[in-house]
N, C-alpha and C positions, 0 to 999 in steps of 0.2 A: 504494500500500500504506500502511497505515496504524500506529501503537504497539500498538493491540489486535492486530491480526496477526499481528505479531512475537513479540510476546508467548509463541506456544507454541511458536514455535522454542528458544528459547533454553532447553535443557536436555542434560544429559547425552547424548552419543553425537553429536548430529546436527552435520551440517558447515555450517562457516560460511567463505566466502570474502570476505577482506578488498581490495577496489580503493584503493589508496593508503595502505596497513598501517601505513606509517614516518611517519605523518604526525602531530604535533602530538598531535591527539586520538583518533586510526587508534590509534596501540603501546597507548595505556592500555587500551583498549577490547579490544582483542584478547588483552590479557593477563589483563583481567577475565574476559569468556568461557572461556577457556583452562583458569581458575582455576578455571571451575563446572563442568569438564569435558566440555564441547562442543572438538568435531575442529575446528581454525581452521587457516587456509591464507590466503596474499595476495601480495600484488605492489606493488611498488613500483618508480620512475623512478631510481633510485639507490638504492647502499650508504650506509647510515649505521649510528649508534650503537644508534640504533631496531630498527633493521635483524637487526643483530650479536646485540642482547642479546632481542628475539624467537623466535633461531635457538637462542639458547642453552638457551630453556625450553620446545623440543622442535615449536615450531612452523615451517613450512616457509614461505619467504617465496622468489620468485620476483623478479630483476631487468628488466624489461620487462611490459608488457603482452599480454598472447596468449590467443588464445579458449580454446585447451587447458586453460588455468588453470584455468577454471573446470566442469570435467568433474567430475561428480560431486557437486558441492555442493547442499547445500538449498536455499540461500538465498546471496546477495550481499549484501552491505554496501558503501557506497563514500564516497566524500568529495563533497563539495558540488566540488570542483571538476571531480570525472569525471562525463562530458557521456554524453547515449546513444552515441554515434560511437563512443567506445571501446572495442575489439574485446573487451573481455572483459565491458562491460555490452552490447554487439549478442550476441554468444554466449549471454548469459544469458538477454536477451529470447527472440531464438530458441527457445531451448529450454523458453521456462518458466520458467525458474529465477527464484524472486519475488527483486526486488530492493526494497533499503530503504536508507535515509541512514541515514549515523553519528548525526544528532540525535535522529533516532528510536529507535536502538540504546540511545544512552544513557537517554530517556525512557525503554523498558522495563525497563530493569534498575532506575530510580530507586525504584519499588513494591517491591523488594527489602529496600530501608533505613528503616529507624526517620526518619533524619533526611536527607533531600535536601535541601541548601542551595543555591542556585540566584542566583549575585551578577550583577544586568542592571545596564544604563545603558551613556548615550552613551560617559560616561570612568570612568575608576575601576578599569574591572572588576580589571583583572588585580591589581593594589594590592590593594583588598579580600577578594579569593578567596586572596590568600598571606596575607594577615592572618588570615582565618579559618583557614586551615592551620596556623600557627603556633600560633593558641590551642585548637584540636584537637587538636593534639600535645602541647602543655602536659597539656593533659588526660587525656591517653595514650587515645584514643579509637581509635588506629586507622586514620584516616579512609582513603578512598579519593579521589583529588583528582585533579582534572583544570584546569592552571592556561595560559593560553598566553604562558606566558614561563617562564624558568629562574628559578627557587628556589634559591635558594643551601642551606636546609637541605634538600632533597629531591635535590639538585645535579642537576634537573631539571627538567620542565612538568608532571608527574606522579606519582602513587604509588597504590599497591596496596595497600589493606591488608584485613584483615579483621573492623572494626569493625561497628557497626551506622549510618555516617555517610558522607556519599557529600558533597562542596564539587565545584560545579562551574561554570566561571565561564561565563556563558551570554551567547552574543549575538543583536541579533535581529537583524542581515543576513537577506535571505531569510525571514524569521521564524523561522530554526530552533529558536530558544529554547521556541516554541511545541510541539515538541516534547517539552517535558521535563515531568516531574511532580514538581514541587518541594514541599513540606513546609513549607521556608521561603525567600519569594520576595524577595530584595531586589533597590530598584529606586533607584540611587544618584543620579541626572538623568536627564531627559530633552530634548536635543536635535534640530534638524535635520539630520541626517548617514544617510549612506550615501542619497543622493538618486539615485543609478542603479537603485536598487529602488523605496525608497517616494518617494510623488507629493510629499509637501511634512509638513510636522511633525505637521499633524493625523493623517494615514497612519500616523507615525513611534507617534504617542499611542494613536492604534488597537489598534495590537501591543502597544504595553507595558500597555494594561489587558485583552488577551488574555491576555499573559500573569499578571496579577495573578487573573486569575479561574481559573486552575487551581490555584489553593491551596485544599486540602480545607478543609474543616468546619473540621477541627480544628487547622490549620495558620495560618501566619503571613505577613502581605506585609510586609514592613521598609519603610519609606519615606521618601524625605528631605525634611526639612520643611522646609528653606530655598528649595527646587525648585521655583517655582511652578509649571512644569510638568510635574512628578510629581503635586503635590499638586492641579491639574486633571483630572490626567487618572484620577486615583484618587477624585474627588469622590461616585462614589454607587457604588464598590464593594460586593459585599455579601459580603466576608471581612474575617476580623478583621486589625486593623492593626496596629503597631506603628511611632511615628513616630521621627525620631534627628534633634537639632540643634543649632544653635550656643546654643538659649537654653531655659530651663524649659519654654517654651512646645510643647516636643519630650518624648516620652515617655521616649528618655534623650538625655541631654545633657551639657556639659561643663563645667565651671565652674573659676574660679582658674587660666583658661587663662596659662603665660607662655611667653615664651622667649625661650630662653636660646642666643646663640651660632648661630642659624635653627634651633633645635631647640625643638621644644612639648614642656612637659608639662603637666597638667592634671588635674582630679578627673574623674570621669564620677558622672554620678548617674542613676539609678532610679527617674522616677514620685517624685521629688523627694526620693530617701533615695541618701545618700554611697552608691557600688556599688566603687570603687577607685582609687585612683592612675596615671594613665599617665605615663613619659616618653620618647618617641618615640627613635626615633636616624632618623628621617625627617625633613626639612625641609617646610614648609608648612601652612597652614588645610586648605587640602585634604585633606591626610593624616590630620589632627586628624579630620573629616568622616569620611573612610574608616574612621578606628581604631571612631567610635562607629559606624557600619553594622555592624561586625564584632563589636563590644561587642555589638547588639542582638542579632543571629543567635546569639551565645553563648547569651544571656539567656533565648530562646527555647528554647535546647535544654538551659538548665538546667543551664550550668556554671558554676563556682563561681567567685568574682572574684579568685580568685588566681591562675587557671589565664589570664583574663582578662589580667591584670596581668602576669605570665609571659612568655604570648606575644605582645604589645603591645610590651613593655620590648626583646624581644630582636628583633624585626623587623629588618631593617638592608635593607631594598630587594629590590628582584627586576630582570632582565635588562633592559638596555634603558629603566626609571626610573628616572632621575637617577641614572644608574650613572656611578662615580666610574672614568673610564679612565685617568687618570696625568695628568703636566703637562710644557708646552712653551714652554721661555725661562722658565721660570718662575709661567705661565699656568697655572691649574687646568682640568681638561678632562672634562666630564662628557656625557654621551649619555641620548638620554631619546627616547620610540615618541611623544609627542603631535604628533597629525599633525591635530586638530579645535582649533578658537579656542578654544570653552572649557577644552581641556586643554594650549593654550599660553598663556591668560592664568593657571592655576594655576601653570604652571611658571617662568614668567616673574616673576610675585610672591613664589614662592620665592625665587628666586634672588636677588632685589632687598634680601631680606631677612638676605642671607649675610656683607654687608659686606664685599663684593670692590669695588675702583675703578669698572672696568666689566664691564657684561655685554655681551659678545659672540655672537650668537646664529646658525647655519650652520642654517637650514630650507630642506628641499625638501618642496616639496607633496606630497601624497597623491593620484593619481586626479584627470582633469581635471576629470568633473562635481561632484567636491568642492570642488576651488578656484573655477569658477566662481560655482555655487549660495551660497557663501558669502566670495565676493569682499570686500567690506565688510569684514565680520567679520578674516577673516584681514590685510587693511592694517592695521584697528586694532590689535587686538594685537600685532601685528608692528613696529608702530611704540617700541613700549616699551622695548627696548635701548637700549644706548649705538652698539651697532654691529649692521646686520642683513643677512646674505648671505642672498642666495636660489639653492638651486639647480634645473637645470631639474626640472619638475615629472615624479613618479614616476607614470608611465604605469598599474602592477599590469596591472588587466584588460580596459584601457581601449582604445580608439581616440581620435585626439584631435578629435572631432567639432564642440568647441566651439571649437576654432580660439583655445586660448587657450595661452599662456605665462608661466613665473614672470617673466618680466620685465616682463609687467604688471603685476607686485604689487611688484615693483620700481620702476616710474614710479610707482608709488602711493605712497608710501611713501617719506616724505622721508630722505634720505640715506644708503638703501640701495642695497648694490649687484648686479646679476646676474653669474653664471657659469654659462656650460652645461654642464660639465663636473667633476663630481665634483673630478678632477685641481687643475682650476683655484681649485674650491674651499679646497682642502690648501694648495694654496702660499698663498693671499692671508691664511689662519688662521696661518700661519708667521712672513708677514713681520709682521700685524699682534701677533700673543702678545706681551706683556711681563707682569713680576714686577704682581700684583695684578690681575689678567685671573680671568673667569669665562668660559670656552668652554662653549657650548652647541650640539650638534649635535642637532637635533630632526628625529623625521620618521620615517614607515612606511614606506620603502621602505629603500633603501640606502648613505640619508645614514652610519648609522654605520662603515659603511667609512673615513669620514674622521677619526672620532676613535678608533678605532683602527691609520691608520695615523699618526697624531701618536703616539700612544700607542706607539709601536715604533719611536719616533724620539728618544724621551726618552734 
């Protein structure tokens, strides 16, 4: 099935069943539908918060999966993670019942909005899609936002509103991103990652200038010009661009960068005319990178640099990015998702830059064929600390076919050490913490269970 398809479901009266409702970007999705007045119905593997506050605006959400569920409905919606196997997408097959992915859900409703902002790339995303939130709110837009991490102003991954501006932070795993109808397409790097889908970078390049060719006419691709592989792989685009960097040579750019205390501030300018002041309460270049990708999707949709300024100044981080969890022995203890090199040498350089004694750094891998595929990559940067624990590598949705272990990255990697065991991880962060200590627990799976049990030990 395809987003045209879908397309004339989505109206008043007709039923929509959601497989995995409480998910991430399942609750926003289902509350926008809801919103338009389409009959919404789903199920989900547990109770949560998602769950509760779905119930509460009159939609009916099921614990388990079961074919009965889906009795009645038009149409299914499900998550990229329910497989055909699943008795309530077999039940649907069965019967007919068209089914569609959430990327495509979102895709059709994006033709709804004046502005679908659409934040890609290997790293960054979630960073830049709360940046653009924040100066959408400054602006009292309204927006409708779909973020995958908690926001601290939203005190969630999401919000509802009824604006004419939709921010949604897009990935191309799967290509699902290819799904979406963006407005304005930014595309912050491009990397080798998620190599259990695509064959190798150039595959990876393929997608991101699919998706840059889905920006209408009249619409916008943001681009980063310090990226030589955005900036290849966008070389004979035939949409309008709009480029963001560290130097003039960028359509907007930053100038009279300083900082102060690991905190940047800096001018941003416009096609070479002053546009506003930023002063982050974010550490690192990187961030400085993100604020102007955010500055340019403003700039596109024509908001005014105060609003800009606003929501830049007050930013202060989102879940999981160098989120500040407490301290131990006197150690500072921060927690951060970069689970790809280049978004642990961002983090890394940050940190370096904070004027703590040493940096302490607890990574577990992400996914074997990622640690493999980018073995290299990940020693070097790994090598950078003062101190580097490894723990064993986080499986997700893997089998371990490559016969590989974090303690190879450990042999790699001069005087680091392994632990296979979360547990063993904690104690060795204990005995090592003293006063002027920078802890860093990094990683996509469920490294930050250890910096927040330090955090509950303070």
């Amino acid at each position: 099935m395809t987003v045209s398809e879908l397309k004339p479901y989505l109206r008043p009266g007709v039923r929509a069943h959601l497989v995995g409702i409480g998910g991430v970007s399942m609750a926003p999705l289902a509350e926008v539908l809801h919103g338009m007045g389409m009959e919404i119905s789903g199920s989900d593997m547990r109770e949560s918060a998602s769950v509760e506050h779905l119930r509460s605006l009159g939609i009916t959400v099921q614990i388990g999966h079961r074919a009965e569920h889906v009795q009645g409905a038009d149409l299914v919606i499900r998550t990229a993670a329910v497989h055909n196997e699943n008795p309530e997408i077999a039940a649907a097959l069965d019967g007919g019942i068209p089914i569609f992915e959430r990327a495509q859900a979102w895709g059709a409703l994006m033709g709804d909005y004046r502005h679908a902002v659409c934040i890609s790339g290997t790293h960054g995303k979630t960073t830049t899609t709360s940046m653009c939130t924040h100066i959408a709110m400054a602006d009292e837009a309204d927006p409708t936002v779909m973020i995958g991490g908690t926001l601290p102003l939203l005190g969630a991954g999401h919000r509802v509103g009824k604006g004419d501006t939709i921010i949604l932070e897009s990935c191309e795993y799967c290509n699902s991103f290819l799904s979406f109808r963006p407005t304005v397409a930014v595309i912050l790097n491009i990397e080798a990652d998620h190599l259990d889908f695509f064959k190798d970078l150039n595959d990876v390049e393929r997608s991101f200038s699919a998706f840059a060719s889905l920006v209408p006419a009249g619409g916008m691709v943001i681009a980063n010009a310090d990226d030589q592989n955005t900036m290849d792989t966008l070389a004979n685009l035939d949409r309008p661009m709009m480029t963001f960097g560290m130097g003039e040579y960028a359509d907007v750019y930053c100038d009279n960068l300083r900082v102060e205390q690991g905190l940047p501030s800096f001018d941003i300018f416009y096609e070479k005319e002053y546009f506003t002041h930023i002063s982050l309460q974010v550490p690192g270049v990187h961030n400085v990178k993100n604020a102007l990708a955010a500055a340019a999707a403003a700039i596109c949709m024509g908001v005014a640099p105060e609003a800009v300024e606003q929501g830049l100044n007050g930013f202060q981080g989102v879940g999981r990015r160098f989120e500040y969890k407490g301290s131990w022995n006197g150690a500072k203890i921060y927690d951060d998702y970069a689970h790809h090199p280049g978004e642990l040498h961002a983090l890394l350089e940050a940190a370096k830059g904070l004027g703590y004694q040493r940096v302490i750094c607890a990574f577990q891998p992400h996914t074997y064929s990622r640690t493999k595929a980018l073995f290299e990559d990940f020693a070097r940067e790994l090598a950078a600390p003062d101190i580097t624990i490894l723990a064993e590598i986080y499986a997700a949705r893997e089998n371990n076919d490559a016969g590989i272990s974090a303690k190879d990255l450990a042999d790699r990697i001069p005087g680091a050490e392994f632990y296979p065991t979360l547990e063993e991880v904690s104690s060795r962060l204990q005995a090592l913490a003293q006063p002027g200590d920078l802890i860093l627990t990094a990683g996509a799976g469920d490294i930050y269970t250890v910096s927040s049990f330090l955090e509950h030990r303070v």
